[in-house]
C-alpha positions in Angstrom: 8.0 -6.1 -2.0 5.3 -7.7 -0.3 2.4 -5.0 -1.0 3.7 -4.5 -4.2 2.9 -8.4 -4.9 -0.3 -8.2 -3.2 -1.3 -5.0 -5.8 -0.5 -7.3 -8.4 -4.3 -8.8 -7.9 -6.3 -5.5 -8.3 -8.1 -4.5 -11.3 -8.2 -1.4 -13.5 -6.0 1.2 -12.1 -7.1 1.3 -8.2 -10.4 3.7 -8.2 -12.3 0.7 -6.0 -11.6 0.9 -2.5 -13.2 -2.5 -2.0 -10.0 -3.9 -4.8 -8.0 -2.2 -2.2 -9.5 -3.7 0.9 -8.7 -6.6 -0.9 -5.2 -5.6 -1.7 -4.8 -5.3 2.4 -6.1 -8.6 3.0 -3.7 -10.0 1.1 -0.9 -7.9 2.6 -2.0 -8.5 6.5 -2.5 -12.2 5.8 1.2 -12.7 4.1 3.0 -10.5 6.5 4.7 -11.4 9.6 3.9 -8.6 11.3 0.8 -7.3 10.2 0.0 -4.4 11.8 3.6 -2.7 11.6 3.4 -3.7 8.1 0.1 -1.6 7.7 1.7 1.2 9.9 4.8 1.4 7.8 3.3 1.4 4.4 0.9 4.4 5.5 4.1 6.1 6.8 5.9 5.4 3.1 2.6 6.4 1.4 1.6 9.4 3.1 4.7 10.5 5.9 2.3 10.1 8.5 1.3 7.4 11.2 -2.2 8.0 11.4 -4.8 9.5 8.5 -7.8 8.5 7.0 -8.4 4.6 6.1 -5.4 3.2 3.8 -8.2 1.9 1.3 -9.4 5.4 0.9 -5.5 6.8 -0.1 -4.9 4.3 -1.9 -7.6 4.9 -4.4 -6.8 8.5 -4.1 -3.3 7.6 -5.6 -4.1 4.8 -7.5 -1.6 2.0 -8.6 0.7 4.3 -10.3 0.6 7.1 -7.3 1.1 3.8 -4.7 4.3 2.3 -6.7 6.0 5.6 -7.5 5.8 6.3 -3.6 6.8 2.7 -2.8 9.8 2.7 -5.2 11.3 6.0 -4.2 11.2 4.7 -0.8 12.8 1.8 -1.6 15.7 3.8 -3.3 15.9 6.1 -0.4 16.3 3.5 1.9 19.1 1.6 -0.3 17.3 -1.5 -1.3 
């Protein structure tokens, strides 16, 4: 819920990684636990623990991409 709020400030449809560097910001600075936060949404978004940068997939899936990949793991985790 928290990313998802914090994509609620980026422009167009996502093909600026600096609107996603942004995005993060956002996300560290309102999170309790900032880098397990980062850790676990590149693990939702891509099923790995390390990768490339986050700003870089990010903008490879764009908005849609992120929140169909954020919602399904939200229904397969039963919230």
């Amino acid at each position: 819920a928290e990313f998802t709020r914090a994509m609620g400030n980026i422009e167009g449809d996502g093909e600026d990684t600096r609107a996603w560097r942004s995005v993060l910001a956002d996300f560290r600075r309102d999170s309790a636990a900032p880098g397990r936060a980062l850790v676990t949404l590149r693990l939702v978004l891509t099923g790995q623990r390390e990768g490339p940068g986050l700003p870089s997939v990010l903008t490879l899936l764009g908005v849609d991409g992120c929140r169909q990949r954020l919602e399904k793991a939200r229904r397969y985790a039963g919230g």
